[in-house]
C-alpha positions as CSV (number, residue, x, y, z in Angstrom):
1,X,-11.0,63.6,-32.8
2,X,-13.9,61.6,-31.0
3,X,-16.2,63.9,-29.2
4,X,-18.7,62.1,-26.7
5,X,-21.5,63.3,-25.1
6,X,-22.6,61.2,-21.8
7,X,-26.5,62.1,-22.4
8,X,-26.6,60.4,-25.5
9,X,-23.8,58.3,-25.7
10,X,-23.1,58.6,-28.8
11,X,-20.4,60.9,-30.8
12,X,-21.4,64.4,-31.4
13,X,-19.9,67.3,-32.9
14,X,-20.5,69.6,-30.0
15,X,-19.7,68.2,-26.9
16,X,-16.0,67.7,-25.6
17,X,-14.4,66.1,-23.1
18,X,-11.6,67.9,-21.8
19,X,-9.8,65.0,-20.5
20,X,-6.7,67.5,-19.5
21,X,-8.9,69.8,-17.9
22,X,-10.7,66.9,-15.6
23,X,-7.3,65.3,-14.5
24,X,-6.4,68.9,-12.8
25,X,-9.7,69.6,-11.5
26,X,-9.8,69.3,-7.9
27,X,-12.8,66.7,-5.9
28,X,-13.7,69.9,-4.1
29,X,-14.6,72.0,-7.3
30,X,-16.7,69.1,-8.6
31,X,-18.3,68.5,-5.4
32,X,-17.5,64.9,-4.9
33,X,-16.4,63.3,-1.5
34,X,-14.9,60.2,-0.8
35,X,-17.0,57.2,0.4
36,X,-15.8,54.9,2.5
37,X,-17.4,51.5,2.9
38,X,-18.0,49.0,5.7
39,X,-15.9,46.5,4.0
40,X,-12.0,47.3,3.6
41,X,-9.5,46.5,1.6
42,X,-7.6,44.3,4.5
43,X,-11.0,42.5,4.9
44,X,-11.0,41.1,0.8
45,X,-7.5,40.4,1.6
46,X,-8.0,38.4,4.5
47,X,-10.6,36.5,2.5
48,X,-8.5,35.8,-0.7
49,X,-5.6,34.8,1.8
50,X,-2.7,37.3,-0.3
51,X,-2.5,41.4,-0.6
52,X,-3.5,43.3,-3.8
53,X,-0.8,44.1,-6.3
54,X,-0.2,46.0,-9.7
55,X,2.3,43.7,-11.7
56,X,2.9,46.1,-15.2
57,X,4.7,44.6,-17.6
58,X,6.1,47.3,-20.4
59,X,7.9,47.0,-23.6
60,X,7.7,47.0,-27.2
61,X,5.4,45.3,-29.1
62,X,6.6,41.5,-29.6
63,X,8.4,41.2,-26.3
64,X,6.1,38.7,-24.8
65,X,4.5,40.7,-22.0
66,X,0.7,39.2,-22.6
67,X,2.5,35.4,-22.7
68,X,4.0,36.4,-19.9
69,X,1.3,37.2,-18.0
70,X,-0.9,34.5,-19.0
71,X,1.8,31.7,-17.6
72,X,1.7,34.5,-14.8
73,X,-2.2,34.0,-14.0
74,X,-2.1,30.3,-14.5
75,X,0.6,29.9,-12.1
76,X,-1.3,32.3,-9.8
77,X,-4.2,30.8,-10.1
78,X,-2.6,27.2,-8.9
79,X,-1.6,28.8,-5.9
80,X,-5.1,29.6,-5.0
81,X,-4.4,33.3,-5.9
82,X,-7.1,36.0,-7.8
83,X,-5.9,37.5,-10.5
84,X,-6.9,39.9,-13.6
85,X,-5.1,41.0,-16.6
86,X,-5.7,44.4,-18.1
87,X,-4.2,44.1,-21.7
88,X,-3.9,47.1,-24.0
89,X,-5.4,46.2,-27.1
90,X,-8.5,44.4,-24.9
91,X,-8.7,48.0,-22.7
92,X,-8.5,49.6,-26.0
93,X,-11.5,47.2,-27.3
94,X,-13.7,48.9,-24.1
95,X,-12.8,51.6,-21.7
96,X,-10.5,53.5,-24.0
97,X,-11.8,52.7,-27.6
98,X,-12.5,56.3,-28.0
99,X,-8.5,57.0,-27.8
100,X,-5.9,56.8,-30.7
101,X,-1.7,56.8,-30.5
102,X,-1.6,60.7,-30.2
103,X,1.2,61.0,-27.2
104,X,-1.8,63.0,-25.4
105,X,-4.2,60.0,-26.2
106,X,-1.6,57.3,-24.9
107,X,-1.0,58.9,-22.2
108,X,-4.5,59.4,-21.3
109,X,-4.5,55.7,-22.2
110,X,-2.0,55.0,-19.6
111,X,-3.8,57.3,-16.9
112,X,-7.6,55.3,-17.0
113,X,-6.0,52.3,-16.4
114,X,-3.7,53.4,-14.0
115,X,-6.9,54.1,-12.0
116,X,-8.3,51.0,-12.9
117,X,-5.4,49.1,-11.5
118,X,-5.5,51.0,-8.4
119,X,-9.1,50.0,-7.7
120,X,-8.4,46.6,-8.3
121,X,-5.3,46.7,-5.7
122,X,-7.7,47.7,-3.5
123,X,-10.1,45.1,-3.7
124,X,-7.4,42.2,-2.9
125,X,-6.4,41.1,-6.8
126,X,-3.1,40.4,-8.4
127,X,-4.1,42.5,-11.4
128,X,-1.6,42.0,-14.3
129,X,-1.1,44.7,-16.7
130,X,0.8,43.9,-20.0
131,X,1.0,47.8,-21.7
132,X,3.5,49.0,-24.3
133,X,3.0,51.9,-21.9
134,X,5.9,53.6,-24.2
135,X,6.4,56.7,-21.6
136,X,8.0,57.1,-18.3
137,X,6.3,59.9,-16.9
138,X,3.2,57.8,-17.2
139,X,4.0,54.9,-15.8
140,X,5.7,56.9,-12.9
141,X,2.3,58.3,-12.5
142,X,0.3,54.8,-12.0
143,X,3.1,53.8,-9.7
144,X,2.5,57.6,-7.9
145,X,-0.6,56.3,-6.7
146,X,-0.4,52.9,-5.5
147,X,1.6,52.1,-2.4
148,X,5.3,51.5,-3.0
149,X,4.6,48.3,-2.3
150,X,1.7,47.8,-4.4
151,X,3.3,48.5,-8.1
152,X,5.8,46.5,-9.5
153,X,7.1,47.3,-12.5
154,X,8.1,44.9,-15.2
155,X,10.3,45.6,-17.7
156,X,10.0,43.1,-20.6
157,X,12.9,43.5,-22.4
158,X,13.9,42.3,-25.9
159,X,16.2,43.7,-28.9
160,X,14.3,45.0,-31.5
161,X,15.2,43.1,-34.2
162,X,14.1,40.0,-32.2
163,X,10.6,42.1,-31.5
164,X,10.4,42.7,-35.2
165,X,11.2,39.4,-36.0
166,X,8.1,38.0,-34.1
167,X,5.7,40.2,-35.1
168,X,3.1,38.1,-33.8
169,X,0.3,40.8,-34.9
170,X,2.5,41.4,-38.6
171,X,2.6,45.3,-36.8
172,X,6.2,45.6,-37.3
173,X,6.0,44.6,-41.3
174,X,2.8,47.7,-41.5
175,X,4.9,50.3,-39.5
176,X,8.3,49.7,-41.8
177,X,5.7,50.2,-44.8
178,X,4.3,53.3,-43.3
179,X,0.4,51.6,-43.1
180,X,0.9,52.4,-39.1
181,X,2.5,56.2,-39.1
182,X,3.1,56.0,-35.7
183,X,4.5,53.2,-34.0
184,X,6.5,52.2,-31.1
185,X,10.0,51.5,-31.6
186,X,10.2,52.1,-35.2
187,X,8.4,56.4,-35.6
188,X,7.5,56.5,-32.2
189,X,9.6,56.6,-28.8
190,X,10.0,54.1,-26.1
191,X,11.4,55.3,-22.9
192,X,13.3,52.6,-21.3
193,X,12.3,51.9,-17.1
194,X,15.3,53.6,-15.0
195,X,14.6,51.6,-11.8
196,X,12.0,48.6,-12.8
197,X,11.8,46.0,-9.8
198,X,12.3,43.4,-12.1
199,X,13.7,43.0,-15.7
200,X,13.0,39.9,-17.8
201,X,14.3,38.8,-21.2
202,X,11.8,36.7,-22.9
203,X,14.7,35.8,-25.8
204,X,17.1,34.3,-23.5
205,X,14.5,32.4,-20.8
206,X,11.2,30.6,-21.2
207,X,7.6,32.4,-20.5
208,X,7.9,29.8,-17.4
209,X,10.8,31.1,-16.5
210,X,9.8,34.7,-16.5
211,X,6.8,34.0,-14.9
212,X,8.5,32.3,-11.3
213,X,10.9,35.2,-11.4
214,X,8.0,37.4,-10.9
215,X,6.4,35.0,-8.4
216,X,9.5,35.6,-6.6
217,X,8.9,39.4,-6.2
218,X,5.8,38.9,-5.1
219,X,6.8,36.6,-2.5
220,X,9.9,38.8,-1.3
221,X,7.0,42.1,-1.0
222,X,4.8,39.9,0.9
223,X,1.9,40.0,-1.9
224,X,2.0,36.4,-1.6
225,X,3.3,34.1,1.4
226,X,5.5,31.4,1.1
């Protein structure tokens, strides 16, 4: 377990964070209020000429969803439009290096950026997240606080042995061999999107493809005008 302490930023062996404990603590016990600022979120808009949107892309390792959002952001940024992608293994490089694959700790995982998504909604971007994001509950929780119009959920989906066969990162080959003890897809679950606005399979269309089906979304929630 990593224990930080926020006074010396470093680890320690007797503070804790309670991340658990935090999530349900209420604003009001913590004595925090909202600020609210002089410039809004329709006012960025109005300046980047498009609305803010969460585009997360889920699925196992291997199915393509960083390619896919870099053709994404390229054709985005043609179009004049601002973008950011949040990828896991960069988040988990950062923000959330001090979490593991322990469900709690992946779903904690899932939780930050879910917030940091949000935040970036507000402030006008297309911000493109390509997470594993292997439960449902927790990325029915980032949608849970975006607008309904505001998350779009992209299911990137590919059979496993194609995944496996990829193996772009040579995960796949240390999971079989037990050097990875808990891994998605092979000893670790993936729960499948019930109701994802949009589902692409990278092994029977091009990352091009999959990117303008996407751009179509965006244009039919009126993220982006035509």
């Amino acid at each position: 377990m990593i224990l930080l302490s926020f006074a010396s930023e470093e680890t320690t062996s007797t503070d804790t964070i309670e991340w658990s404990a935090m999530k349900n603590e209420s604003t009001t016990d913590r004595n925090l209020t909202w600020h609210h600022h002089g410039v809004e979120r329709k006012d960025r808009e109005k300046l980047l000429g498009h609305r803010g949107a969460t585009v997360w892309f889920t699925g196992l390792s291997g199915s393509g969803k960083s390619t896919v959002a870099d053709y994404l952001s390229e054709m985005l940024q043609e179009r004049g439009a601002l973008t950011a992608i949040l990828d896991g293994d960069n988040v988990r490089q950062g923000l959330n290096k001090d979490l593991g694959f322990s469900p709690a700790d992946r779903t904690e995982n899932i939780r930050r950026i879910s917030e940091v998504a949000k935040l970036f909604t507000s402030f006008g971007v297309i911000n493109l997240l390509a997470f594993i994001s292997p439960y449902r509950e927790d990325r029915d929780y980032g949608r849970s606080i975006q607008g309904e119009d505001d998350f779009i959920e992209v299911y990137v989906e590919v059979p496993l042995d194609v995944a496996e066969e990829r193996d772009p990162k040579g995960l796949y080959k240390k999971a079989r061999s037990g050097e990875i003890p808990s891994f998605t897809g092979i000893s670790a679950p993936y729960e499948e999107p019930l109701t994802p606005e949009l589902v692409l399979r990278t092994d029977l269309s091009t990352p091009e493809e999959c990117a303008a089906k996407v751009i179509e979304i965006l244009e039919q929630k009126g993220v982006l005008t035509v």
